[in-house]
N, C-alpha and C positions, 0 to 999 in steps of 0.2 A: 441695530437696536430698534426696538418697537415703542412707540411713545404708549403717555398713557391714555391718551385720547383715543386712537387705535385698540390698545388692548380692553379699557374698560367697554367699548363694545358691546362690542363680543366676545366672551370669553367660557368655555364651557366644560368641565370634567377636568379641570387644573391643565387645560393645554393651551398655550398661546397659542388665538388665530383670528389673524386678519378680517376685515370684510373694508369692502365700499359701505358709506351712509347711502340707506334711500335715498333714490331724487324727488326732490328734485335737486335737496342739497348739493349733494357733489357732483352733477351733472352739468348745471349751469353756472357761472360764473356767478357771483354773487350781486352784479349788477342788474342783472336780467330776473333773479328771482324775484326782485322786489322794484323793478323796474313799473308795474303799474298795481293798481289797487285788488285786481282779481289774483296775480301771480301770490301779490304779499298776503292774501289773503289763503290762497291754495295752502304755501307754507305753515300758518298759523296753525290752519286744520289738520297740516300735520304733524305738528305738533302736540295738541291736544288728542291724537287720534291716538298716537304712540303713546303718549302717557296709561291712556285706557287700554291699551293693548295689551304691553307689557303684562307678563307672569306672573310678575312680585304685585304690581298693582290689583289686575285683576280678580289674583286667588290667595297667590304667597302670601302677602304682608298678612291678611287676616289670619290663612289656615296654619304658617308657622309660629307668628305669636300665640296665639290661642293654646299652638301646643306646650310654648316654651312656660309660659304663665301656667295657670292653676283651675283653669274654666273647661276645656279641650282634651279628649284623650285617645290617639291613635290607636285604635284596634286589630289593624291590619300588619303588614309584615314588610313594607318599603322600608330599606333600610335610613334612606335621610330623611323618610317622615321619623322613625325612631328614633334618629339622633334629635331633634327636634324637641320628640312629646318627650324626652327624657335628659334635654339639657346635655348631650354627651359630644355634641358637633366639634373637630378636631382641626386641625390646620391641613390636613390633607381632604377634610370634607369637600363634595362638590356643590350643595345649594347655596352657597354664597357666594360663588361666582358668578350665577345668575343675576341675584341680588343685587349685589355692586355694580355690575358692567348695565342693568335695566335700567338702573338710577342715573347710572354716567351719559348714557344714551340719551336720555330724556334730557339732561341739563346742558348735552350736545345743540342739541334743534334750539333750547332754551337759549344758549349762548350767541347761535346759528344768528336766530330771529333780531337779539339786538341787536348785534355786530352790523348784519347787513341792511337795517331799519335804519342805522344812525348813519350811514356811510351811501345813501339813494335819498336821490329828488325823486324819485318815482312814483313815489306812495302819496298818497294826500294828507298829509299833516296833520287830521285830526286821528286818523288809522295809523298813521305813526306812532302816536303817543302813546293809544289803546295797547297798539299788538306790544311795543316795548316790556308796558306796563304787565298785560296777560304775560309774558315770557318771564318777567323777572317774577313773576306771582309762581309763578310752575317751576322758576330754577328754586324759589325759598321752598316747595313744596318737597321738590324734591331733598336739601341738603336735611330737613326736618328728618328726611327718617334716615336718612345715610348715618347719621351722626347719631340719632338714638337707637343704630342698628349696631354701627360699628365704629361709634367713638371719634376721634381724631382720625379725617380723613382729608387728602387731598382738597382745597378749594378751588377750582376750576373755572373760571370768569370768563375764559376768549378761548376762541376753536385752535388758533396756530399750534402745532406741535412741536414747533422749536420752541414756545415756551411752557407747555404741560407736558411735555414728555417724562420732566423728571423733577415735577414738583414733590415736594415732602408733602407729611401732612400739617393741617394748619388744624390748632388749639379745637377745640369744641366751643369754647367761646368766644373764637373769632370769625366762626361761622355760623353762629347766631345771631352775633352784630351783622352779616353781611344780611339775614334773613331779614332782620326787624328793619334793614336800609330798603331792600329791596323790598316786603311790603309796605312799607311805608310812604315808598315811592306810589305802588303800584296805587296804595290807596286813594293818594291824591288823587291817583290821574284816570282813574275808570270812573264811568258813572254808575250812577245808582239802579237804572235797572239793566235786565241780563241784556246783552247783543243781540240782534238779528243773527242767523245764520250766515248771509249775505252781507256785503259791505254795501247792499243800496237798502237793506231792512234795519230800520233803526232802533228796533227791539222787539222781546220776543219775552215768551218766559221757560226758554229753555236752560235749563241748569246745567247742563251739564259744560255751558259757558260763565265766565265769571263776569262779577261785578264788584265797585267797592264796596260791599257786604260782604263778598268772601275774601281779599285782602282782610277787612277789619275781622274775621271771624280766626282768619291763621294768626295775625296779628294779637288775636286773645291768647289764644292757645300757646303763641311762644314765647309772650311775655311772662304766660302763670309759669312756662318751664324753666325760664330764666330767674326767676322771681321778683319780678317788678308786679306785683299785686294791684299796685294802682294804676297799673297802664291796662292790664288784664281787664279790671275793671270794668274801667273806662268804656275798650273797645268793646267788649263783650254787651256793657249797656248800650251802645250805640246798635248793635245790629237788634238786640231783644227792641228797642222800641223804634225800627223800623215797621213799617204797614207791609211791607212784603211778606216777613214769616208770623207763622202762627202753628202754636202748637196743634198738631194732628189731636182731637177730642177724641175721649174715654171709647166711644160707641165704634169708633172703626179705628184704632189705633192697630190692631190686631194685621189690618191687613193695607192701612191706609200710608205708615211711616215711611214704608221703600219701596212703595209707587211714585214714577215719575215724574218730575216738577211738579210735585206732592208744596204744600204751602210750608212746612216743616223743614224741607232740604235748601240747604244752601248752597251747597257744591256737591253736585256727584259726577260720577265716570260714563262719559256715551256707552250703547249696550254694545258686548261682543261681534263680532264680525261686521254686521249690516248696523247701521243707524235707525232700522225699522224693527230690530229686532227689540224682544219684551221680557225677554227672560235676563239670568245675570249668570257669570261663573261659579261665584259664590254657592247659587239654590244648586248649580249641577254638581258640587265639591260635597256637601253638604247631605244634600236628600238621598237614600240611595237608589239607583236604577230600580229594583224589584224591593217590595217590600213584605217580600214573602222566604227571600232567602238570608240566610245572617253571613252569606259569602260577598253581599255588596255592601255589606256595613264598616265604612272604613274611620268612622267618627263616633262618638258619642261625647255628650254630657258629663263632667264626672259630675254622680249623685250629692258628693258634698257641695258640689255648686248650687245645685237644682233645689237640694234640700233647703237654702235660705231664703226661698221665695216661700209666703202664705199661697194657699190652696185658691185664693180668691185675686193674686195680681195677676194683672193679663199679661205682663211679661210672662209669666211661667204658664199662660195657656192660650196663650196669641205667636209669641215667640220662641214657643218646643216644642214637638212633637212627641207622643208616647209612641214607641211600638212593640209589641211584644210577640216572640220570636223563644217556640220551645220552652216558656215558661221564664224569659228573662228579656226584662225591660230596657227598653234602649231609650234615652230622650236622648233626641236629633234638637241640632239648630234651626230652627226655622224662619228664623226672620223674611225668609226673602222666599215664595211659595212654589216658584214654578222653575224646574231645571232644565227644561227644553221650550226652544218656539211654540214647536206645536200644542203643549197645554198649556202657554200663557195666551196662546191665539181664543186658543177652545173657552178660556175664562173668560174673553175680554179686560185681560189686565196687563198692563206695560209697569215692568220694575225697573230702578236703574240702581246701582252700585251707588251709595248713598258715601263722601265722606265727611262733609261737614254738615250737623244737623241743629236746628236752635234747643235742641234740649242741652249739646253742649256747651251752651252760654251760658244757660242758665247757671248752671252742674260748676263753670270754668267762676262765674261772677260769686256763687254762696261759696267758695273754696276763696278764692280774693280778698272776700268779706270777711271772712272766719280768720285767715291767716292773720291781717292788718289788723282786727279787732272792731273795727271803725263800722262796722252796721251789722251785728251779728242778729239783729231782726231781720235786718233784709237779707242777709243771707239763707235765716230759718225758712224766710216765707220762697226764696227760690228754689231751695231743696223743698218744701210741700209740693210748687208748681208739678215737678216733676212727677211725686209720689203721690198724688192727688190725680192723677192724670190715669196713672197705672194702676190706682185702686189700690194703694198699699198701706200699711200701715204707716201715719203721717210721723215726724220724729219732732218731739215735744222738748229737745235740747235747748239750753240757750247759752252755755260756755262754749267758749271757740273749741278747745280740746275735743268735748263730745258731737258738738256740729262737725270738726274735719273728720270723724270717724266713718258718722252717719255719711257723709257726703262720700267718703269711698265707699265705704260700698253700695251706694246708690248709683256711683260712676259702673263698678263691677256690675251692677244688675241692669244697669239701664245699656251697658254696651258693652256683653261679651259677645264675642264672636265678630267683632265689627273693628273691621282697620286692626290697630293694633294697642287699642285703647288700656285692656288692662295689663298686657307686658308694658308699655313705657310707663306706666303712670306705678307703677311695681317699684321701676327703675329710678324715676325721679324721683317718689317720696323714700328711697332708700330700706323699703321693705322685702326686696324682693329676696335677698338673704337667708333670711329670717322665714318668711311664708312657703319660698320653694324648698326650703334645706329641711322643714319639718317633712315633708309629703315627697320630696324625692330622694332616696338614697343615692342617686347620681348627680344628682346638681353643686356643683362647685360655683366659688362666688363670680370667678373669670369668665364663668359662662352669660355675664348680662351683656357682651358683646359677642360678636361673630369673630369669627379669627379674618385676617386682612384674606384674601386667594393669596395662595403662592406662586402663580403666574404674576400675580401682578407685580409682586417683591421681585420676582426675579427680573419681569421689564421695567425695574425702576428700583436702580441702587438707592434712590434717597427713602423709599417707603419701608418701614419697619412695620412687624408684624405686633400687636395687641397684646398684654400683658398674658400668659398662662399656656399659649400656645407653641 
């Protein structure tokens, strides 16, 4: 029998298969990994290396929600991008295999990093606390979207696979509570600015390590999902009036938002392959190779999207591109400019994979405000922040009803094509029904999760497959 540790993996094309964890993990003894402050530190890195790696992280999560939502639309002829842009993915589909087993992998090293952190005198005590903290901050990251991917899923805490071999799944809202324990922790215990690279550099301002500002920013984010509005709040105002971020201004917003340890990002992903590299996956998913033929156009805009932007917000002329091709227009995502090294070398500009940013505090804190009732001024004037920012039209609401209107689809315009902002927030405010069922004649309502892999049901009698599959 194959646990699930083993099988979440790797697991690819609906076929169980094995592998060894990179080392160092399975290589050396668990005492020797973290036996001094360079080794526990090598680990860490690779940990957060892998997070950035991964398929689902680096391209997936954006390019298939994008499709499954209402913003995104496949033009090309890959059959699981089309199960995708048309909501029709089945139980014998293979891109959720990926999915699941990338997520599990990540929460693997996650688990790795405590286990062997709590269990060594090795490490120095203040870097104990850190790396524990950064791990348990990457496993809440990751169960965040396992659970708004695919519902009630295994919860997985310790590496042994005499105990995860043949776990069930545990509730969606006890793996929420496990997230808001684990940042909560994590919050505590990080400091305020980002880590050195180095365990003898005592900071740095590189992002794409964390600090207690990204705890408290996921911590926003999953109390607005849970609906504790006044913890959302809260934490959401504790990172806004931090002196570290600062929203990227009106004059270079266009090219300035997802540039690298940019004052606006709070958490993003190191770049593809090299740590020196300047480009992102996303601009090379996105842009096409030639923009002269319409056989490398495998994305566009759908125009109902595009159309609710005024002619004058720079989202819709900072953030897409026109191209026109035979007399028929394509607007392309643009957010992120350069899809190879070599022309983001050629610009002098380094992007990185942006995923928490303070516009979504802002966005997270007038949603808080509006729902609770309790400062629908200060809510108003958060959603301006935003729309003041992007030259939009400002929204002159002051009942909570038409402020949470105005606030989605500000969420929609301020972050489509990004993570997988407007599939979950579809999902949570229980719209997605309703929006996708008018505009797709394929979308059934089962389809707001992924079907479980059927490898994995089959290496593990207690996991049950998702309602419709």
């Amino acid at each position: 029998m194959t646990s699930l540790l083993a099988f979440t993996i790797i697991i690819s094309s609906g076929c169980e298969k094995t592998v060894d964890i990179d080392p160092p993990l399975n290589q050396i003894t668990t005492s020797l990994v973290f036996s001094s402050d360079k080794l526990a530190t090598a680990a860490r890195s690779g940990m957060f290396s892998t997070l950035a790696s991964i398929s689902t992280q680096s391209q997936n999560l954006t390019t298939y929600s994008s499709l499954q939502a209402d913003d995104l639309l496949y033009i090309a002829t890959a059959a699981a991008l089309q199960e995708f842009n048309n909501n029709t993915y089945t139980a014998v589909s293979t891109s959720q295999a990926s999915i699941f087993s990338d997520w599990y992998s990540v929460i693997y090293r996650a688990n790795a990093m405590i286990e062997g952190l709590q269990n060594t005198s090795g490490t120095t005590a203040s870097l104990k606390t850190q790396y524990i903290a950064e791990a348990k901050l990457v496993r809440a990251y990751c169960y965040f979207h396992l659970v708004n991917t695919f519902g009630d899923v295994p919860l997985v805490l310790v590496t042994d696979p005499s105990v995860t071999a043949f776990l069930p799944k545990s509730a969606t809202s006890i793996i929420y509570a496990q997230m808001i324990e684990d940042l909560t922790e994590a919050k505590s215990n990080l400091g305020v600015v980002y880590p050195g690279v180095t365990a003898t550099t005592t900071s740095s301002n590189d992002r794409t390590l964390v600090n207690r500002f990204v705890a408290t920013a996921l911590l926003a984010r999953v109390q607005l999902y849970t609906g504790n509005y006044a913890a959302a709040e809260s934490n959401a105002s504790e990172v806004i009036a931090s002196t570290l971020y600062n929203m990227i201004p009106r004059t270079t917003m266009a090219t300035g938002v997802f540039t690298r340890d940019n004052a606006e990002c709070i958490w993003a992903m190191s770049p593809p392959v090299l740590y020196t590299n300047q480009y992102t996956v996303e601009a090379s998913v996105f842009i096409p190779s030639s923009l002269t033929s319409v056989t490398t156009f495998n994305y566009r805009l759908d125009p109902r999207f595009a159309a609710l932007f005024t002619s004058t917000d720079l989202r819709r002329t900072g953030w897409m591109s026109n191209v026109t091709l035979s007399g028929t227009t394509y607007i392309i995502p643009f957010k992120y400019k350069y899809r190879t090294q070599p022309l983001a070398v050629a610009a002098g500009i380094s992007e990185s994979q942006v995923v928490v940013r303070l516009a979504e505090m802002y966005l997270i804190r007038a949603e808080a405000r509006a729902r609770t009732g309790s400062n629908l001024s200060g809510a108003l004037a958060d959603l301006n922040v935003i729309q003041t920012r992007a030259a939009a039209i400002l929204t002159t609401a002051t009942d909570a009803s038409s402020l949470l209107t105005a606030i989605a689809l500000e969420n929609r315009k301020e972050f489509f094509c990004e993570q997988a902002y407007r599939w979950y927030n579809l999902k949570r405010t229980g719209e997605a029904d309703a929006v996708l069922g008018a505009i797709k004649s394929s979308y059934t309502p089962h389809a707001k999760l992924l079907p479980i892999p059927q490898a994995a049901i089959d290496a593990n009698y207690n996991l049950t497959q998702n309602p419709g599959y």
